[in-house]
C-alpha positions as CSV (number, residue, x, y, z in Angstrom):
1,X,7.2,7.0,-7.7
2,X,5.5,9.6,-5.6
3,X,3.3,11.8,-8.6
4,X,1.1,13.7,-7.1
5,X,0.7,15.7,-3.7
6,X,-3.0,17.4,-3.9
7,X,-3.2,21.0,-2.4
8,X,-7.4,20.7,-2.6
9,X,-7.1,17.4,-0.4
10,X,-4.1,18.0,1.8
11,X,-4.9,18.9,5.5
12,X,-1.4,19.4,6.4
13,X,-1.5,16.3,8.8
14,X,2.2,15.4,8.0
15,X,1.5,11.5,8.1
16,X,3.3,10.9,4.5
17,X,6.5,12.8,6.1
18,X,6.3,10.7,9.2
19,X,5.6,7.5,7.3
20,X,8.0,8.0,4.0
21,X,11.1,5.6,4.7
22,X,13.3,7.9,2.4
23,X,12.4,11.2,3.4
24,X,11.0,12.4,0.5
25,X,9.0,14.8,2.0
26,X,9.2,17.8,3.6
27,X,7.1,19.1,6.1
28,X,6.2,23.1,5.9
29,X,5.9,24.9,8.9
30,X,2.2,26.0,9.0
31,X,1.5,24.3,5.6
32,X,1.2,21.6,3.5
33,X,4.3,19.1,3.2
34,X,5.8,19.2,-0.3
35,X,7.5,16.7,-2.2
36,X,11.4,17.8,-2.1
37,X,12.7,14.6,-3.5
38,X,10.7,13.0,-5.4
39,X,14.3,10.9,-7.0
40,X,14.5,9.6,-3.9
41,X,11.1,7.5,-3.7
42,X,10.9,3.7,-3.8
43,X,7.4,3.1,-4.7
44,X,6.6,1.7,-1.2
45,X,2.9,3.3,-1.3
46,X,3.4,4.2,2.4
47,X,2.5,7.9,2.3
48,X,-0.6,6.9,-0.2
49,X,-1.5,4.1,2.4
50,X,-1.4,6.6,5.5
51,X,-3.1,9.9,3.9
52,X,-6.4,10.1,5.7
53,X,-7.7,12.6,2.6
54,X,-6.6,10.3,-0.6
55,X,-4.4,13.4,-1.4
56,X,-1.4,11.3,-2.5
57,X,-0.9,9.2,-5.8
58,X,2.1,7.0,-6.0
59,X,2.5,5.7,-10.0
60,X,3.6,2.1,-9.8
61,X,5.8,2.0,-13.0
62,X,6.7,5.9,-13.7
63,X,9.5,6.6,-15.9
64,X,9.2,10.5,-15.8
65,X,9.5,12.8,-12.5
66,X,6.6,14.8,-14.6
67,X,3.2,15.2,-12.1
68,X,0.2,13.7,-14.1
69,X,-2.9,16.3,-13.8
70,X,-4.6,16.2,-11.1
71,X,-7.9,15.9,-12.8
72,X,-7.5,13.2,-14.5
73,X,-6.3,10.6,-11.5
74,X,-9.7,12.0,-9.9
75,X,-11.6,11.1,-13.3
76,X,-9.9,7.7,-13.1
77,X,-10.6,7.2,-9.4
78,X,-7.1,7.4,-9.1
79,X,-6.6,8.9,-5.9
80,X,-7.2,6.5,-2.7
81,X,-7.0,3.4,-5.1
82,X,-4.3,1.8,-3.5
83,X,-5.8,2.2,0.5
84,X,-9.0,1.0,-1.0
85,X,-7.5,-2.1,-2.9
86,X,-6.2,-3.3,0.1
87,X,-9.3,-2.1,2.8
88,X,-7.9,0.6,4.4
89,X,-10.6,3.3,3.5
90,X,-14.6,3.3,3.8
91,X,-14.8,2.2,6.9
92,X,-12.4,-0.7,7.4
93,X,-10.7,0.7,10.3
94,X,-11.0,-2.9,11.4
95,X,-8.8,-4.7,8.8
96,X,-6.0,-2.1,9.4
97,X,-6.0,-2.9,13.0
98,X,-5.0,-6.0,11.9
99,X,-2.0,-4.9,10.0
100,X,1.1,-6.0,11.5
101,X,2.9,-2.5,9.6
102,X,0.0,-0.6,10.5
103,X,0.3,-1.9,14.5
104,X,4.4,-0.9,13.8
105,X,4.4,1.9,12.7
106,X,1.3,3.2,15.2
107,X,2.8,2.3,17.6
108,X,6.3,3.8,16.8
109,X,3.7,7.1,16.2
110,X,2.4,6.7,19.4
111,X,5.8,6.6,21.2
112,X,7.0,9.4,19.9
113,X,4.7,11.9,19.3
C-alpha cells in the first residue's frame, strides 16, 4: 500500500497520477499530487517505480493506512529501494529501455501528452 508521499522530494511532476492504475492520486493544480485514496491501492509499485525523485514509498505488506515517518524510511534507505532493486535508478536508463511496461506505458505517455 502506498505509505508515504514526500513533500521535501516531490517536484510536482504528476508521473505517480499518470501511472497509478487505481487512481489513487490526485493531482493538485500548481502543487504537489496528494494521496486521496490510499484504500484504493494494490501494491503494484508503479508510482514508486516512475518517481524520478524517490519521493514515493509503497509498503509491501501494510496492514494500517497509518504513514510511517518519513525519517525513518530515509534512515533505512527506504525511499527508491524498489526502482533501485530492479535497476531503474543510478544511471540504468538503459535496462528500463528494455522494459516491455516501461516501453507501454511511455509510449501511451508519449501519445497523449
Amino acid at each position: 500500500m502506498i505509505e508515504l508521499l514526500s513533500d521535501s522530494r516531490c517536484v510536482g511532476c504528476d508521473l505517480c497520477v499518470e501511472v497509478c492504475p487505481t487512481r489513487v492520486f490526485d493531482a493538485v493544480a500548481g502543487g504537489k499530487p496528494v494521496i486521496a485514496r490510499q484504500g484504493d491501492c494494490q501494491t503494484c509499485f508503479m508510482c514508486e517505480l516512475y518517481c524520478p525523485t524517490d519521493a514515493l514509498y509503497v509498503a509491501p505488506q501494510a496492514e494500517t493506512a497509518e504513514m510511517p515517518a518519513e525519517a525513518g524510511l530515509v534512515a533505512r534507505d527506504l525511499l527508491g529501494s524498489y526502482r533501485r532493486s530492479i535497476g531503474w535508478s543510478g544511471g540504468a536508463r538503459d535496462r528500463r529501455l528494455g522494459d516491455s511496461s516501461y516501453i507501454i506505458l511511455d509510449r501511451y505517455f508519449s501519445d497523449t501528452l
